[in-house]
C-alpha positions as CSV (number, residue, x, y, z in Angstrom):
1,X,50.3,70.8,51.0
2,X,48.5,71.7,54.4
3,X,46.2,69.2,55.6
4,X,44.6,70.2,58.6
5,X,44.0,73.5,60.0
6,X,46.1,74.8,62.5
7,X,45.0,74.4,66.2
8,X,42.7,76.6,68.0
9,X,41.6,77.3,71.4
10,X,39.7,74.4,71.7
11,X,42.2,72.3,70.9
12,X,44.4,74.1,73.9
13,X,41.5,73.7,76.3
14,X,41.4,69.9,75.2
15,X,45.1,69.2,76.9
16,X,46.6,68.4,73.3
17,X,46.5,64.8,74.8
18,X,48.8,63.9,71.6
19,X,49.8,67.6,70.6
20,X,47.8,67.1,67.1
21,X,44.6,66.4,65.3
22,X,44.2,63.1,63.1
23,X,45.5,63.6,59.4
24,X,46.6,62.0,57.0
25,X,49.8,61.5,55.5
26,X,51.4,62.6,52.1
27,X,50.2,60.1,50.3
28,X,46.6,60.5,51.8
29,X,46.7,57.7,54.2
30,X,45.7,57.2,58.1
31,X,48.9,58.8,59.6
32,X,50.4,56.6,62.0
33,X,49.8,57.9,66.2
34,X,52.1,61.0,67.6
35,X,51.8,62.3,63.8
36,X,51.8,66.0,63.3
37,X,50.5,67.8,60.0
38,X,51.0,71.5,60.0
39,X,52.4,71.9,64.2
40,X,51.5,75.0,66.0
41,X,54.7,76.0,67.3
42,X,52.3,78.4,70.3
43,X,50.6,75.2,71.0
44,X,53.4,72.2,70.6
45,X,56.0,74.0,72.6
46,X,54.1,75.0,75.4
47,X,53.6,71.3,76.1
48,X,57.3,70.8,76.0
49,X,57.9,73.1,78.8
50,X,56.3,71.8,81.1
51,X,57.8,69.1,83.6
52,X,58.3,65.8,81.6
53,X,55.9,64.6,83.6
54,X,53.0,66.6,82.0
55,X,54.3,66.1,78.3
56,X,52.1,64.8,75.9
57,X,51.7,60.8,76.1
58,X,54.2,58.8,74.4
59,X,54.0,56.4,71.6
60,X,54.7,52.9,73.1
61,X,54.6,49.5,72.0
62,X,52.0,47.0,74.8
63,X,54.4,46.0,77.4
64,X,57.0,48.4,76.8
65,X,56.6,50.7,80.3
66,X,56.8,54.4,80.3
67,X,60.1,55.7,81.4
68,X,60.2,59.4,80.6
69,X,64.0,61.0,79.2
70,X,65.2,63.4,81.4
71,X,68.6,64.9,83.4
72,X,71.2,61.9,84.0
73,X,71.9,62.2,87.9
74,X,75.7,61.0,88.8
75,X,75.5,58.1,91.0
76,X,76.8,58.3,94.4
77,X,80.1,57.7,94.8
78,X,83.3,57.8,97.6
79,X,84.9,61.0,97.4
80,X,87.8,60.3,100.3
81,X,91.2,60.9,99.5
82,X,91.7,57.3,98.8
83,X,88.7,57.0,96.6
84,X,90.2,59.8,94.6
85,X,93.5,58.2,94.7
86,X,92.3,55.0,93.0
87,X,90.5,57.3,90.5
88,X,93.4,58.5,89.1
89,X,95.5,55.7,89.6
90,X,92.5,54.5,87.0
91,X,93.1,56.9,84.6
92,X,96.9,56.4,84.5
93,X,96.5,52.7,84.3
94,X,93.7,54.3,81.0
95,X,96.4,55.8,79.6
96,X,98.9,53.5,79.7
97,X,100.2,51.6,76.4
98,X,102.9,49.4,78.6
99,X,99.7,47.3,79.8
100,X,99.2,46.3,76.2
101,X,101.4,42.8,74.5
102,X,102.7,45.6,72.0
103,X,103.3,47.8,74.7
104,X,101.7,50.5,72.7
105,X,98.1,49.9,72.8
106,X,95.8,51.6,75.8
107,X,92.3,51.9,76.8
108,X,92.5,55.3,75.2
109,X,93.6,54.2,71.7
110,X,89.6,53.3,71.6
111,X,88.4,55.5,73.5
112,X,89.3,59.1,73.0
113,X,87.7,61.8,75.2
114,X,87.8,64.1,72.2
115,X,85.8,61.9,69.8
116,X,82.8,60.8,72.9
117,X,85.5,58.5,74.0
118,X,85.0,56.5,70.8
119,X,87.8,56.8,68.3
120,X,85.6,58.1,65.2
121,X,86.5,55.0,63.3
122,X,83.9,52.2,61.7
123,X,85.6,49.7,63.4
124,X,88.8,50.3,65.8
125,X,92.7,49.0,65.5
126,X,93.3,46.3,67.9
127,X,96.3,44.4,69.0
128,X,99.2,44.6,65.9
129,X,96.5,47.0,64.0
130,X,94.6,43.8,63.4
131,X,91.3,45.3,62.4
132,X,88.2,44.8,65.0
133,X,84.7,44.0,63.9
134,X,82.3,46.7,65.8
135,X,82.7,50.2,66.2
136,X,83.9,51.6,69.6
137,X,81.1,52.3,72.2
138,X,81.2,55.8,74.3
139,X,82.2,55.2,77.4
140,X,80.4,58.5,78.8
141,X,77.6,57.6,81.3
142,X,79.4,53.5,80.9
143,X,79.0,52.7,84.5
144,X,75.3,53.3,84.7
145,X,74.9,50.4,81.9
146,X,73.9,47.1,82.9
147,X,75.6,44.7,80.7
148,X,78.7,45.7,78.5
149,X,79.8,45.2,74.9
150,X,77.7,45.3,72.5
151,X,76.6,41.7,72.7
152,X,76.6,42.2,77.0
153,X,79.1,39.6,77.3
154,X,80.6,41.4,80.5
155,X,78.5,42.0,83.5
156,X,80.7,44.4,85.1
157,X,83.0,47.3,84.0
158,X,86.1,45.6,86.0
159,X,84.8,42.2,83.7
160,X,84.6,44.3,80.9
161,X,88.6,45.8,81.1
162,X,89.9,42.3,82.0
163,X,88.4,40.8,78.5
164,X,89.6,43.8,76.7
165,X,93.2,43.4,78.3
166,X,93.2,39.4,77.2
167,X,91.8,39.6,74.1
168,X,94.2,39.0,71.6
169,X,92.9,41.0,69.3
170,X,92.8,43.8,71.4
171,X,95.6,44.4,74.0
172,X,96.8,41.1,74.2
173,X,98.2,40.4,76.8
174,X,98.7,37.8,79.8
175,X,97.8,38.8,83.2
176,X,101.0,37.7,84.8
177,X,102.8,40.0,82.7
178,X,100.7,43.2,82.9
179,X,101.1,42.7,86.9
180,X,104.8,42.1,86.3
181,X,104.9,45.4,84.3
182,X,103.2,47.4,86.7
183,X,104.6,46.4,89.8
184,X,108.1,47.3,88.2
185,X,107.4,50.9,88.9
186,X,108.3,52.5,92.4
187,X,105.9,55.0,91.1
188,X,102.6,52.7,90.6
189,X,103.7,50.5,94.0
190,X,103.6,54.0,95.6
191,X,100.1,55.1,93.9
192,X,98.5,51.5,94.2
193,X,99.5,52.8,98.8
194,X,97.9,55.6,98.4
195,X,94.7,54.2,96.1
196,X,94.5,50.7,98.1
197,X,96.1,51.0,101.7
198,X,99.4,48.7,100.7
199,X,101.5,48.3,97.4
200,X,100.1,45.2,96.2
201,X,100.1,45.4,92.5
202,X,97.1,42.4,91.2
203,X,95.3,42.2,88.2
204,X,91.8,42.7,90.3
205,X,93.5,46.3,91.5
206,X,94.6,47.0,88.2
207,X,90.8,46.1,86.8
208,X,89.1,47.8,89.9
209,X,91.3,51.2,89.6
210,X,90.4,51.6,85.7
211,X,86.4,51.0,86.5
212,X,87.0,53.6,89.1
213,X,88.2,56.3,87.1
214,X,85.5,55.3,83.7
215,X,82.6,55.4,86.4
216,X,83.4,59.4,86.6
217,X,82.6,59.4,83.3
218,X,79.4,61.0,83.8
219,X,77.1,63.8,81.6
220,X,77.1,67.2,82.8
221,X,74.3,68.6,81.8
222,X,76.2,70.7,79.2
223,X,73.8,70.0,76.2
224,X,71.2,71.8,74.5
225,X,68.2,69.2,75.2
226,X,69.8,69.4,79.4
227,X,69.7,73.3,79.2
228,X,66.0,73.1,78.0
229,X,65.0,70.5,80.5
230,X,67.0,72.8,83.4
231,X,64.8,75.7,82.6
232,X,66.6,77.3,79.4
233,X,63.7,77.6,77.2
234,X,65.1,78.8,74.4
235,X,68.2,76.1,74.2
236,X,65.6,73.9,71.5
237,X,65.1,75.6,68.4
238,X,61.5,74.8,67.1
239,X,62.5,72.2,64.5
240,X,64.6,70.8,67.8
241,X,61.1,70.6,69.9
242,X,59.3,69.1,66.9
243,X,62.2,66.0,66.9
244,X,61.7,65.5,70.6
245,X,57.8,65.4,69.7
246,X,59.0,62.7,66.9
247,X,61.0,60.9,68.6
248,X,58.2,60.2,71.5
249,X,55.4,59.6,69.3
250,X,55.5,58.7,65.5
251,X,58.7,58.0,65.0
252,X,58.7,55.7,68.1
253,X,62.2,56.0,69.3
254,X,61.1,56.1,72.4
255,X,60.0,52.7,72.7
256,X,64.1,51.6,73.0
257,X,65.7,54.9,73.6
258,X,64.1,55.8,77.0
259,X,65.2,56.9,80.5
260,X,67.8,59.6,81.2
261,X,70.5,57.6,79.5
262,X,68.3,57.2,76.3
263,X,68.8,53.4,76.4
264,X,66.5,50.8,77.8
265,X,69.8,48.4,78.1
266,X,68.1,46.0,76.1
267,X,69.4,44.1,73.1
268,X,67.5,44.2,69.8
269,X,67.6,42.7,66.4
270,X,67.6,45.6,63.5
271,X,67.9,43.8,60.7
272,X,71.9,44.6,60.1
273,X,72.9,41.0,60.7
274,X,74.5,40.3,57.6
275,X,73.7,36.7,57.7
276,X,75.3,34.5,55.6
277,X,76.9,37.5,54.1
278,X,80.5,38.7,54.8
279,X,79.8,40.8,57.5
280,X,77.3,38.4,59.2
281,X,77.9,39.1,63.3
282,X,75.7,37.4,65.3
283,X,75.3,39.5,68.2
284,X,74.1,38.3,71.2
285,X,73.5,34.7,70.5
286,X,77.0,34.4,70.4
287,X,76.9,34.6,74.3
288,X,73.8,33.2,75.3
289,X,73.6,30.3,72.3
290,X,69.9,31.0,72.5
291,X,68.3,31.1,69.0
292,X,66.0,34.3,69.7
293,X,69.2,36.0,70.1
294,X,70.7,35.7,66.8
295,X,71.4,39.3,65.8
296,X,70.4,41.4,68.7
297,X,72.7,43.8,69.9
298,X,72.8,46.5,72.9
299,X,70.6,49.4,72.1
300,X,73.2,52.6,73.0
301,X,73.0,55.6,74.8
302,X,71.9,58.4,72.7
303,X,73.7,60.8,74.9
304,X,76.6,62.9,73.3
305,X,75.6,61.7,69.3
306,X,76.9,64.6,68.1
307,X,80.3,63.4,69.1
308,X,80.1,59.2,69.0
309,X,79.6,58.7,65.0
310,X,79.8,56.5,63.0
311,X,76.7,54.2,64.2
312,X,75.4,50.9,64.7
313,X,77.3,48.1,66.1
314,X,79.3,47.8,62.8
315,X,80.4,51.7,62.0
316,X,79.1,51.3,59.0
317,X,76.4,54.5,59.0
318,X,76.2,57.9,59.5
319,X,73.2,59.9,61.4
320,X,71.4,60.8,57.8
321,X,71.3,57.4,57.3
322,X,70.6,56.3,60.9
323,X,67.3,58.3,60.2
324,X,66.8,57.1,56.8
325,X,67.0,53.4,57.5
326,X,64.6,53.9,60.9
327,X,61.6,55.7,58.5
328,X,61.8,52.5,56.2
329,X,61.7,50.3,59.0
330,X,65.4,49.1,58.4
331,X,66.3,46.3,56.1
332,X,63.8,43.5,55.3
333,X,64.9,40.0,56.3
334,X,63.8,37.9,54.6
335,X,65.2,33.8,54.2
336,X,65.7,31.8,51.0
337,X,64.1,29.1,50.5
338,X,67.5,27.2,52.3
339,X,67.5,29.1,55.3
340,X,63.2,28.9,56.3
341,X,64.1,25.5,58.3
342,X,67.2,27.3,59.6
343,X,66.7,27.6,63.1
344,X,69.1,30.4,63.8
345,X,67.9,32.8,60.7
346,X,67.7,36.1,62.6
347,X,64.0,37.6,63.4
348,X,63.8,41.2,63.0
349,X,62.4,43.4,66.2
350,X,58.3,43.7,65.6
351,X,59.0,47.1,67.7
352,X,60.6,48.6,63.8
353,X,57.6,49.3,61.7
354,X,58.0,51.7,58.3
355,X,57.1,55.3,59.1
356,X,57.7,57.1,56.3
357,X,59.0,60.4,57.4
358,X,58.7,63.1,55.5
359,X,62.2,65.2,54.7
360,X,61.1,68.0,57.3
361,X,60.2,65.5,60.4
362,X,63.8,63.9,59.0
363,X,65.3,67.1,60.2
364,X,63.5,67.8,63.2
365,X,64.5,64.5,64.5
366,X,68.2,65.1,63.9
367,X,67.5,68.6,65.6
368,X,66.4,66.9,68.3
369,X,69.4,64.5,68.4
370,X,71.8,66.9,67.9
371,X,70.7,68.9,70.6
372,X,71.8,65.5,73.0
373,X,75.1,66.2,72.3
374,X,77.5,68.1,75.2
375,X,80.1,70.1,75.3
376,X,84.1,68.5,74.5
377,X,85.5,68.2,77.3
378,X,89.6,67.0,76.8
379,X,91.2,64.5,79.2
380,X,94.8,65.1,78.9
381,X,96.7,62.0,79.4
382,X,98.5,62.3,82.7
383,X,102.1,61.5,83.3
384,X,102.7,58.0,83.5
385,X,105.6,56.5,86.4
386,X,108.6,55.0,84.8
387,X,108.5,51.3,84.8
388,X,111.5,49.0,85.6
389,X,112.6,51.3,88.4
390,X,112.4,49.0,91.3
């Protein structure tokens, strides 16, 4: 049932400082800030396009600052012939199974340009298809991040390949050997020449021409939500503009996903922590032994969702259910009477509050997130040198 009016002229005149008139919800109570009952689409669109920099103000927690999504801008970056030389140096190294302890295993057994440069998995195959615990991260947009993994253990993408490359449960293998293996081929010595100046084959090459060809990795403006913000009005549907008014104001996404990127690069606890529980992962505290960061993990780019499922550090959810979970306020945590002296019993994020969506805002938001995600654009694995060749 309709609880307010719709909008008039007044309301136009006003600015629409929040795009909507207090109302209540479905159940007759205050509705939470940002909330619309009954949206104008000749009055709520309008606002949206505009400049981002006249939309109507966003929903945000105190202390949270006010960065506005927009177009992603490519960072700068060395386009000479041996800065392209190292590039795809990079993505042959990518490529390349022979780096792995199996031999078998590359970057791009996780990371497939077709599926976001995930693998579409829960949790990925690592080293001798031991199973991994957390879902494969999107590498589009990766070398704009600011800490990597999903618990930021690696403060650099070279940091982040060289753990990858070690781990033994991922391509486990031994420095000294994946230079060995790579400076067997005439045909690497040759493109390390061209890429570096000499044919020195080293591990810090090896990590430096990978990060080279993943920083490329970059959003091209191809999606819906880019088209609209370009100019192309009619690239959001109306249920699409609604979830981009949802997602700024009562359904507070905002306050994490923010910024071109869609990621303030921050690390959050949302209740999936599984403690005590067979799936318990302890996030960040793992790295930084700190207390407060039991549980937190990354918050990810929302860029390309269309194309990254499954979700959440684990794999374990799909968008539906993303959604779902968010308008309850994800799980309750709450300690037995054991674990309320237990110093490292994880503490839920005070930003995730229960906001009740109704079905229709459920759908608008996934509009809106859908609309985030770009066209597929295939990287064809190149052809790799021999190795053993002198």
């Amino acid at each position: 049932m309709k609880t307010v009016k719709r909008w008039g002229f007044a309301a136009v005149f006003l600015g629409l400082a929040a795009c909507a008139r207090p109302v209540v919800d479905t159940q007759g109570r205050p509705a939470a800030p940002g909330m619309i009952a009954d949206p104008d689409m000749s009055v709520l669109r309008p606002q949206y396009e505009r400049d981002p920099a006249s939309w109507p103000k966003p929903t945000l927690d105190a202390g949270i600052g006010h960065r506005e999504l927009g177009l992603v801008v490519a960072p700068p970056r060395d386009t000479g012939a041996q800065a392209q030389a190292r590039v795809d140096l990079g993505q042959m190294l990518f490529f390349d199974g022979r780096l792995s302890g199996t031999g078998q295993m590359a970057c791009a057994s996780c990371h497939d340009a077709e599926l976001g440069f995930g693998d579409g998995r829960a949790t990925s195959f690592g080293h001798g298809a031991l199973p991994l615990a957390r879902n494969a991260p999107t590498l589009w947009n990766v070398g704009q991040r600011k800490a990597w993994f999903w618990d930021g253990r690696a403060d650099s993408l070279e940091a982040q390949a060289d753990m990858v490359l070690a781990n033994a449960r991922e391509m486990g293998n031994e420095p000294e050997v994946i230079v060995a293996t790579v400076k067997s081929s005439k045909g690497y010595r040759e493109r390390f020449a061209a890429a570096f100046g000499t044919d020195e084959v080293s591990l810090e090459r090896i990590l430096q021409a990978i990060a080279a060809f993943e920083r490329t990795l970059v959003s091209d403006g191809s999606s819906d939500f880019d088209h609209f913000l370009s100019g192309d009005r009619a690239a959001l549907s109306d249920s699409a503009v609604r979830g981009l008014h949802l997602f700024r104001t009562k359904a507070r996404c905002i306050n994490c996903h923010n910024g071109p990127l869609l990621t303030d690069e921050q690390f959050h606890n949302l209740g999936l922590t599984y403690y005590g529980r067979e799936l318990e992962d302890l996030g960040r505290y793992n790295v930084t032994k700190e207390p407060a960061d039991v549980g937190r993990f990354r918050t990810p780019s929302l860029r390309n969702l269309g194309r990254t499922g499954p979700y959440m550090h684990n794999g374990l959810f799909e968008l539906k259910g993303v959604i779902n979970m968010y308008s309850a306020g994800m799980p309750r945590v709450e300690p037995t009477e054991e674990q309320k002296a237990d110093p490292l019993f994880p503490v839920k994020s005070p930003i995730l509050q229960r906001l009740d969506l109704t079905q229709e805002e459920k759908s608008d938001l996934e509009a809106f997130l859908l609309s985030l995600t770009e066209r597929k654009r295939r990287i064809r694995a190149p052809e790799l040198p021999p190795i053993g060749d002198a």
